[in-house]
N, C-alpha and C positions, 0 to 999 in steps of 0.2 A: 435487380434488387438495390433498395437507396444504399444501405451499408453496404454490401460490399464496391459498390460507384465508391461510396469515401475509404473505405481500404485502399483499395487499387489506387485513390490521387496519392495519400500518405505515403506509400510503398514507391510508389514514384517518385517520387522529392525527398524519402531515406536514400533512394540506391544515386540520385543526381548527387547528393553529398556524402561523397565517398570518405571524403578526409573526413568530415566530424564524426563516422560512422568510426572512424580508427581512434580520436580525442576520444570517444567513449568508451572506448576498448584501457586505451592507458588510464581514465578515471578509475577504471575497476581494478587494473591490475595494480595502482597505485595505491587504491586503498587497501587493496588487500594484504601489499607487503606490510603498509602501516599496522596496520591489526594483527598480524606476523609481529613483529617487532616488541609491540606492545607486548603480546603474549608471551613473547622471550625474555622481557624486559620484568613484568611484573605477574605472570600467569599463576607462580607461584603462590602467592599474597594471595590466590584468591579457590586454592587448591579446595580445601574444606566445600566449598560451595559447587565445586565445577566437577568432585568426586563422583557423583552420578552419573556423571556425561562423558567418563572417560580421562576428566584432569585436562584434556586439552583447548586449551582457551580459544588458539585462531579456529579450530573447527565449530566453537561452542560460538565465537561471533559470526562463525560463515554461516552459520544457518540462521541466524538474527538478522542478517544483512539480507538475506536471498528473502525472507519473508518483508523486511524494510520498503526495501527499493520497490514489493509489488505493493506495499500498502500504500506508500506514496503518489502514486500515478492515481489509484484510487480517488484516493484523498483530494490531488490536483489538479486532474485533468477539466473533469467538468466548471470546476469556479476559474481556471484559466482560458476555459474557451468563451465562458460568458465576460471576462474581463476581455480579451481580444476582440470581441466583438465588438463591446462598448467603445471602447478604445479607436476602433478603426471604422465606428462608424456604422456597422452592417448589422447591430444585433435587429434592429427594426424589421428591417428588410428581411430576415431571416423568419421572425416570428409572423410575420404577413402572407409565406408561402404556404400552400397547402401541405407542406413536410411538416410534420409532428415538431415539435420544438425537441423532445426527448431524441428522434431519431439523430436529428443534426449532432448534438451534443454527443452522444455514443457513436454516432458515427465519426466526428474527428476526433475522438480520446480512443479509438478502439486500436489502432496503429500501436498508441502509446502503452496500451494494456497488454498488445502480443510481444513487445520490444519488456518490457517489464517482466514478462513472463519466462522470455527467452532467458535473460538476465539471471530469473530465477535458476533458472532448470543449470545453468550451465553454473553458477556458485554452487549446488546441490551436488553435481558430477564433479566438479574440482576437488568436493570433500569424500564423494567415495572412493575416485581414484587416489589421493596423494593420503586420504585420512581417513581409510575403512570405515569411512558411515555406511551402516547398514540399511539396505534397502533392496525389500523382498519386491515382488508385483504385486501382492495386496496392499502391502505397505504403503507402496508410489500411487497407488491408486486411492489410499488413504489421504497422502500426504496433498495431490491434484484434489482432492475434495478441500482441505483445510485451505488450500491456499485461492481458491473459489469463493469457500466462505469468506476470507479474508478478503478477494475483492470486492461481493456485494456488500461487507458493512463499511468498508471504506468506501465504495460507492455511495453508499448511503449519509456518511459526514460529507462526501464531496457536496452532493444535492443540497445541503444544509449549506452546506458554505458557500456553492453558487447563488443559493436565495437570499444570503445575507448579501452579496456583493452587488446585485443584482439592483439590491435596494439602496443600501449604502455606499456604495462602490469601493471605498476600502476601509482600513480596518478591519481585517476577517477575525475574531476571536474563536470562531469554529476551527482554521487553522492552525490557531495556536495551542489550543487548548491538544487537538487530538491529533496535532502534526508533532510541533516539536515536543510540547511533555510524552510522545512515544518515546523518543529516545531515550529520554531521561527515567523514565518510570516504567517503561517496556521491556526491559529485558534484553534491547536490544546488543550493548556493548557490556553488562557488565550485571552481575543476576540483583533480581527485584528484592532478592534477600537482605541483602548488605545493607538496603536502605529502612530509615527509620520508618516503625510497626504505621506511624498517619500515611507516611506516603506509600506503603504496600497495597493498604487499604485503597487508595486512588488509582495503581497500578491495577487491582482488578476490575475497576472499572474500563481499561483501557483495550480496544478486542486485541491489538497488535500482541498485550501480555500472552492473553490463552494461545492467540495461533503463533508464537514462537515457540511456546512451551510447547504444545502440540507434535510441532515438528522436530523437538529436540528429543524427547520422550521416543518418537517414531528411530529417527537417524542416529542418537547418539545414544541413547540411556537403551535401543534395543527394543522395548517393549512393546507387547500387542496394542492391536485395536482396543480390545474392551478398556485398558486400562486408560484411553483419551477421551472416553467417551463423555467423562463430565466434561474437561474441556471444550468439546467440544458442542455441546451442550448450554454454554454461557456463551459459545460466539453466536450460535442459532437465534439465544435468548435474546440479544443484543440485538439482531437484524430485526427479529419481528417487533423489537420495541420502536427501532429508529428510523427503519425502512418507512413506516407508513407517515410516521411524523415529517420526514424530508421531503417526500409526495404531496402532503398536502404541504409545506412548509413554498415548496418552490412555485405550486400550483397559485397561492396567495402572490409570494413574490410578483411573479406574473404580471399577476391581474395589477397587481399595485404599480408596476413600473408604468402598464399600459396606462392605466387611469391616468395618474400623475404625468402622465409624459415624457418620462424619466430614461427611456429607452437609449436616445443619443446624446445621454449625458453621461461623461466620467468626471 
């Protein structure tokens, strides 16, 4: 099978770089103490808003971060592998084989999706061992749902943002729009409350808002299923609005790189 052939090259050139395999390990543990810090620093200032969730700040960003880091791969992997391509030359070549152009692409972001995942899982255990987040087995199997949904719609800006790039080759505005104003508008470091009623309003536009909240509501605030269900609800909404638009979005792209010629140009 084509995917797992590109699994197995990935997994092989993770386990050849053993040292950056450990550089990633101290990113996480670095930020984490900083988020630590912060919340010992200023957790208080934002006690009123975090009361829900137990008052505790670094657990309230460790589950924003664990859902973060998997939106991002999402978000990146696909418009970085059609930028590589260009870049080196090979997207041509690629799209000339009898391999699906979709398969190529999912198959060398799909490493990047289980390493993202892993990432996840293991912030999530950090916070139940050291900071009683709860989590039943319907819960975790709740929670593996939301964060699924979270990657097809991040999947789905990706495809958007590969189609842009694809065409233009840089400038991504899809990136910026739904990469970095996540941070900012997402919930992810600091609650969507705090910020002014316009940009709340854009915050729900944003899927990363619902599936942090989703997952804090599950791990931290305690509560059942039924009660995420609207949440959960606006991420679905979101897919089926943007899923098909990124499809045909890229499917255009395509054809227009091939027309134009544009394939081994960066």
């Amino acid at each position: 099978m084509k995917i797992v052939a590109f699994l197995k090259k990935d997994l092989f050139i993770t386990l050849s770089y053993r040292f950056n395999l450990l550089i990633q390990l101290v990113k996480i543990v670095i930020s984490l103490l900083m988020f630590y810090f912060i919340g010992e620093t200023f957790g208080g200032a934002m006690s009123p808003y975090l009361a829900r969730y137990g008052g505790n700040y670094f657990a309230y960003v460790l589950v924003g971060f664990a859902v973060s880091g998997f939106a991002s791969v999402g978000l990146d992997a696909l418009s970085d592998e059609v930028r590589s391509a260009q870049v080196e030359g090979t997207l041509e070549a690629l799209l000339s084989t009898p391999t699906s152009i979709y398969t190529i692409l999912i198959g060398n972001s799909l490493w990047s999706f289980i390493e993202a995942f892993i990432e996840s899982l293991l912030l999530i255990s950090i916070g139940i061992i050291f900071f009683e987040l709860h989590l039943s087995i319907p819960g975790a199997l709740v929670a593996m749902f939301v964060l699924l949904l979270t990657l097809i719609a991040f999947l789905s800006i990706g495809m958007l943002s590969a189609s842009f790039i694809m065409i233009f080759k840089q400038g991504n505005p899809i990136k910026f729009i739904f990469g970095s104003s996540s941070y900012f508008l997402g919930g992810i470091i600091f609650p969507v409350e705090v910020l002014p009623r316009p940009l709340q309003y854009l915050a729900e536009a944003l899927p990363i808002t619902h599936a942090i909240k989703a997952l804090r509501e599950l791990l931290l605030a305690k509560t059942g299923f039924e009660s995420i269900i609207p949440i959960i609800l606006n991420l679905i909404l979101f897919i089926i609005i943007i899923a098909p638009l990124s499809i045909i979005a890229f499917r255009f792209a395509v054809k227009r790189a091939k027309r134009d010629g544009s394939l081994v140009q960066y």
